[in-house]
N, CA and C atoms as a LAMMPS dump frame, in Angstrom:
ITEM: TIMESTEP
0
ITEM: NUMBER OF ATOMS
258
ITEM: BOX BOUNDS ff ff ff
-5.0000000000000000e+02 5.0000000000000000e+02
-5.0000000000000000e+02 5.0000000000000000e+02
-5.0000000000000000e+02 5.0000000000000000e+02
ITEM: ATOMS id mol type element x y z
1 1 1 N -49.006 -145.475 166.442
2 1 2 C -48.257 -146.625 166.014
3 1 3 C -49.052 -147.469 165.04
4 2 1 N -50.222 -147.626 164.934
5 2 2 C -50.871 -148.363 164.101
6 2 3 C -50.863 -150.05 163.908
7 3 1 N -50.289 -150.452 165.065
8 3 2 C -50.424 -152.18 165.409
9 3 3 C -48.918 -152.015 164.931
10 4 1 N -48.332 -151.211 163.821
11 4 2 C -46.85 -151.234 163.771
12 4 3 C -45.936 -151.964 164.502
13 5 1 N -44.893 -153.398 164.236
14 5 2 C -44.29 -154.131 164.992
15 5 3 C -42.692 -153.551 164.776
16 6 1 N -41.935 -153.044 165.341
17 6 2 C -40.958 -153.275 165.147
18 6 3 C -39.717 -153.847 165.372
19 7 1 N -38.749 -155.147 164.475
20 7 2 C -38.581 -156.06 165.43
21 7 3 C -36.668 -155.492 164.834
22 8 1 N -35.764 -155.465 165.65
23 8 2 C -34.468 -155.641 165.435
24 8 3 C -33.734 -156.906 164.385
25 9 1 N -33.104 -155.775 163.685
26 9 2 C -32.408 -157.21 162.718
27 9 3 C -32.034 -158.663 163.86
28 10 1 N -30.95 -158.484 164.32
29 10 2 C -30.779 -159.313 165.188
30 10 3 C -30.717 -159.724 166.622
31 11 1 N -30.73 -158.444 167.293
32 11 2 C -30.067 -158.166 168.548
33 11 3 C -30.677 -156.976 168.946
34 12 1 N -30.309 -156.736 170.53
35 12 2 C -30.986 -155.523 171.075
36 12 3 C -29.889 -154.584 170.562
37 13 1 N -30.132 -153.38 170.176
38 13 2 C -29.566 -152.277 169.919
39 13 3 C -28.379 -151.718 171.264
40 14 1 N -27.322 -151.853 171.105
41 14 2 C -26.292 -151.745 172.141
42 14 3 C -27.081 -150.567 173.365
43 15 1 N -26.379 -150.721 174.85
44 15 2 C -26.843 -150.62 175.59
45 15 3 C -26.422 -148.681 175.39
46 16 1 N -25.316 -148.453 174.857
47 16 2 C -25.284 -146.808 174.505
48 16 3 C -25.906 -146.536 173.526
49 17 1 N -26.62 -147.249 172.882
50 17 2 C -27.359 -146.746 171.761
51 17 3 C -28.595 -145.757 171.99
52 18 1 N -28.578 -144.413 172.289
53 18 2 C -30.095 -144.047 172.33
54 18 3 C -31.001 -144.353 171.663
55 19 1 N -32.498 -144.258 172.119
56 19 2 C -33.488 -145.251 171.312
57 19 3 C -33.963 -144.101 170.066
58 20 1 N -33.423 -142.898 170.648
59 20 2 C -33.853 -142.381 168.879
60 20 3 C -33.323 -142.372 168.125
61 21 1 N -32.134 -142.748 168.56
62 21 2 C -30.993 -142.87 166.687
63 21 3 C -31.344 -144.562 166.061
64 22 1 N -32.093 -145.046 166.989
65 22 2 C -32.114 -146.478 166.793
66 22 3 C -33.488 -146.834 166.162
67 23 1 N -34.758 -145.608 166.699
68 23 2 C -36.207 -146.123 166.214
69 23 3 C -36.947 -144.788 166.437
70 24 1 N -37.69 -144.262 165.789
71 24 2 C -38.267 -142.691 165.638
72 24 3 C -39.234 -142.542 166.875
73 25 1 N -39.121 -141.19 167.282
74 25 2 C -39.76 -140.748 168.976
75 25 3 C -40.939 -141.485 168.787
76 26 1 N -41.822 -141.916 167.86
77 26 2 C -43.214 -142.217 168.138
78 26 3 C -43.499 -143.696 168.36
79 27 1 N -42.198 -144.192 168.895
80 27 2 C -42.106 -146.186 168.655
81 27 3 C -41.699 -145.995 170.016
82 28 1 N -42.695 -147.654 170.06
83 28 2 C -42.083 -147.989 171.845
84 28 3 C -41.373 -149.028 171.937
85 29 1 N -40.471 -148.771 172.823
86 29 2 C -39.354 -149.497 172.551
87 29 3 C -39.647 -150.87 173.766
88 30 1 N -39.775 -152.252 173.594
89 30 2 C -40.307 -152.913 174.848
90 30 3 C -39.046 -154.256 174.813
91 31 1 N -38.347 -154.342 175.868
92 31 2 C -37.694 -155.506 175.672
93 31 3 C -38.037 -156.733 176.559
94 32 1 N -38.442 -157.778 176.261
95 32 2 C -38.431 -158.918 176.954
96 32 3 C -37.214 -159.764 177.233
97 33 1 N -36.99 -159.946 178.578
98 33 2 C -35.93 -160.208 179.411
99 33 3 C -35.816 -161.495 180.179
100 34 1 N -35.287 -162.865 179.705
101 34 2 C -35.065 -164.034 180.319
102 34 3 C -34.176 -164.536 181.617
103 35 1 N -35.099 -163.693 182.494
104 35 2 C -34.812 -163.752 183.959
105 35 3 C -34.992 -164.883 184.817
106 36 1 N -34.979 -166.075 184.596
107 36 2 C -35.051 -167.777 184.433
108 36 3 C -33.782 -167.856 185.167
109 37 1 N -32.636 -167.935 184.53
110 37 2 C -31.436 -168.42 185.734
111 37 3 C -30.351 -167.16 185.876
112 38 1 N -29.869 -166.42 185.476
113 38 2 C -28.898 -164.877 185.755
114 38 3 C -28.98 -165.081 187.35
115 39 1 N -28.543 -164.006 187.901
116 39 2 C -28.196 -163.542 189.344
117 39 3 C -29.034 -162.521 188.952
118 40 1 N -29.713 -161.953 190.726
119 40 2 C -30.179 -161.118 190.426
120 40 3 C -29.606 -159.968 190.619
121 41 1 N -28.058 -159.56 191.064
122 41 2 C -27.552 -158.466 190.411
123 41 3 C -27.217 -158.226 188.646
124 42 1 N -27.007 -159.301 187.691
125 42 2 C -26.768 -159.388 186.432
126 42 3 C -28.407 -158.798 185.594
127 43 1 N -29.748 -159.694 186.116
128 43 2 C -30.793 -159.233 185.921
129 43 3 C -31.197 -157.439 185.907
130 44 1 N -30.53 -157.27 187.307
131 44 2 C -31.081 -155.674 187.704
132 44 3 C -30.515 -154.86 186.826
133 45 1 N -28.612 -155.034 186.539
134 45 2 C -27.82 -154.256 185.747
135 45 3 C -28.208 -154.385 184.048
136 46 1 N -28.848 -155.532 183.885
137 46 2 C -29.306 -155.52 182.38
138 46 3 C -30.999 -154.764 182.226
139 47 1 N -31.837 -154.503 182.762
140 47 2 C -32.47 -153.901 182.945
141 47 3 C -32.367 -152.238 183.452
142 48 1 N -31.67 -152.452 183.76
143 48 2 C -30.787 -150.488 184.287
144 48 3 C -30.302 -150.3 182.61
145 49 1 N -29.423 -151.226 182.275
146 49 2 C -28.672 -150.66 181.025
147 49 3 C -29.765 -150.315 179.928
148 50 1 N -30.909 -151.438 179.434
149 50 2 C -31.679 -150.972 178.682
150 50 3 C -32.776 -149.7 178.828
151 51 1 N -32.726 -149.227 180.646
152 51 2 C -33.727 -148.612 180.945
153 51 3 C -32.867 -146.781 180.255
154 52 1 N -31.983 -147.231 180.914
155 52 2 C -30.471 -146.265 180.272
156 52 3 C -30.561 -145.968 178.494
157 53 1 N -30.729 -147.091 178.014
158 53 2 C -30.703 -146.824 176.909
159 53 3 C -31.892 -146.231 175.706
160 54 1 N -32.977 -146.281 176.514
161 54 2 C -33.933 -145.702 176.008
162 54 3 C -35.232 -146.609 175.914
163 55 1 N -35.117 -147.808 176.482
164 55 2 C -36.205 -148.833 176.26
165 55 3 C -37.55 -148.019 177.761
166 56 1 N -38.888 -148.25 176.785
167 56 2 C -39.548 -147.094 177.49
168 56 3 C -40.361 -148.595 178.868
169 57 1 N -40.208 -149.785 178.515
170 57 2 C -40.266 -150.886 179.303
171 57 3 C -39.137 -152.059 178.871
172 58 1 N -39.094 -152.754 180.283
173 58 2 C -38.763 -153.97 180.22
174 58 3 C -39.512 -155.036 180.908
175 59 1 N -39.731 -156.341 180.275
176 59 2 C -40.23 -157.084 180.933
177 59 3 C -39.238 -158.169 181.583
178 60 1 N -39.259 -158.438 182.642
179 60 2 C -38.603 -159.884 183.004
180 60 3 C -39.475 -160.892 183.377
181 61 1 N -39.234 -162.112 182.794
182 61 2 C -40.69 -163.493 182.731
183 61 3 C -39.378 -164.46 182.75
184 62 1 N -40.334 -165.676 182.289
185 62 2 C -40.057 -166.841 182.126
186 62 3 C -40.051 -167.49 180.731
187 63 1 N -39.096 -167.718 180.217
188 63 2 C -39.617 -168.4 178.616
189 63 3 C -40.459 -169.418 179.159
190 64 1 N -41.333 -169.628 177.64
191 64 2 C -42.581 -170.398 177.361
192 64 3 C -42.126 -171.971 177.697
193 65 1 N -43.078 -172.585 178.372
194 65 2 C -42.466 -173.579 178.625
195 65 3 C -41.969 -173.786 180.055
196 66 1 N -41.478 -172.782 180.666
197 66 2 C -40.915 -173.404 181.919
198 66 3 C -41.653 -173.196 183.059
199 67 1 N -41.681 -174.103 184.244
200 67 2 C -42.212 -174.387 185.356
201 67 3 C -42.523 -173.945 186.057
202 68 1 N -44.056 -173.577 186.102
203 68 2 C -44.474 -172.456 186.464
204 68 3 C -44.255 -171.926 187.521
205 69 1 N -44.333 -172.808 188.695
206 69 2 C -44.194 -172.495 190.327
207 69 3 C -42.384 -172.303 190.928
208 70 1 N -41.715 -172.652 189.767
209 70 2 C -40.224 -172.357 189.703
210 70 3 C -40.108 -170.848 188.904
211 71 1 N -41.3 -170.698 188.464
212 71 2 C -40.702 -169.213 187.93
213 71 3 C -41.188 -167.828 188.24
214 72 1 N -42.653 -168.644 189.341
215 72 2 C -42.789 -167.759 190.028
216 72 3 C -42.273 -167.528 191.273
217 73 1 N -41.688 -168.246 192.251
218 73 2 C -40.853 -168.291 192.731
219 73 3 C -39.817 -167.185 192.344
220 74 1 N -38.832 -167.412 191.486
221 74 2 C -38.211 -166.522 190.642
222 74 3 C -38.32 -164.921 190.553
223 75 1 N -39.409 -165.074 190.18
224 75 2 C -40.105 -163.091 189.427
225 75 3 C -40.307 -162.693 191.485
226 76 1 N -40.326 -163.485 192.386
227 76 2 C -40.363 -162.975 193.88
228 76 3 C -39.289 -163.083 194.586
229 77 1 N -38.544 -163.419 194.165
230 77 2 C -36.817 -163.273 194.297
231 77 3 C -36.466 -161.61 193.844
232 78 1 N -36.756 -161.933 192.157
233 78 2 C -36.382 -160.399 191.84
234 78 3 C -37.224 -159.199 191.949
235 79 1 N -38.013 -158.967 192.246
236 79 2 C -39.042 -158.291 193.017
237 79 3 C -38.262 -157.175 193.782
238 80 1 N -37.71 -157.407 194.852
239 80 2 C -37.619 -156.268 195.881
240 80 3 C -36.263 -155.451 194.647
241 81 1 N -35.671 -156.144 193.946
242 81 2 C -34.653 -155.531 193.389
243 81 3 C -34.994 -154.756 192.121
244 82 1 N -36.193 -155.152 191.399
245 82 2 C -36.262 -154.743 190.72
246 82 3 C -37.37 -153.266 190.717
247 83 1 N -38.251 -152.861 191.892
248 83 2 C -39.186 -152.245 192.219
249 83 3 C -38.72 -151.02 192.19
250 84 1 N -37.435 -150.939 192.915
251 84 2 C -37.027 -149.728 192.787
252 84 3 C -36.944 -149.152 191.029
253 85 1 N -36.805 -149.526 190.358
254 85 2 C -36.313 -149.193 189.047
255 85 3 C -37.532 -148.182 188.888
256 86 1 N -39.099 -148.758 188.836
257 86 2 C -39.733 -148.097 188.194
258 86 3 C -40.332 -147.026 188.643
């Protein structure tokens, strides 16, 4: 990859989109995921869909800025749901 960034015109590449018609086998595909207020069935199914779609990770955090002990809290909520995935 060579520090190579590659960033989407606007948007994540639809959830049927395979990631090689979308970005060449040798790119990693990483999406960061604002898991802050969703449900955590909406969280799990948007993370299934991108995992579906070819994203080789996902992260779920907290945007910058928010409260820390509220968002960790949070990431241990979605925890047992999300473990299975990987």
């Amino acid at each position: 990859m060579g520090g190579e960034v590659v960033t989407p015109a606007a948007a994540q590449p639809p959830h049927a989109l395979p990631r090689q018609a979308w970005l060449s086998s040798d790119k990693l595909l990483v999406i960061y995921l604002d898991a802050s207020h969703a449900d955590i069935g909406h969280v799990t199914a948007t993370v299934q869909a991108h995992l579906a779609a070819g994203a080789d990770h996902v992260i779920a955090g907290a945007p910058l800025g928010a409260d820390f002990r509220t968002s960790i809290t949070r990431l241990e909520q979605l925890a047992p749901a999300l473990i299975p995935l990987t």
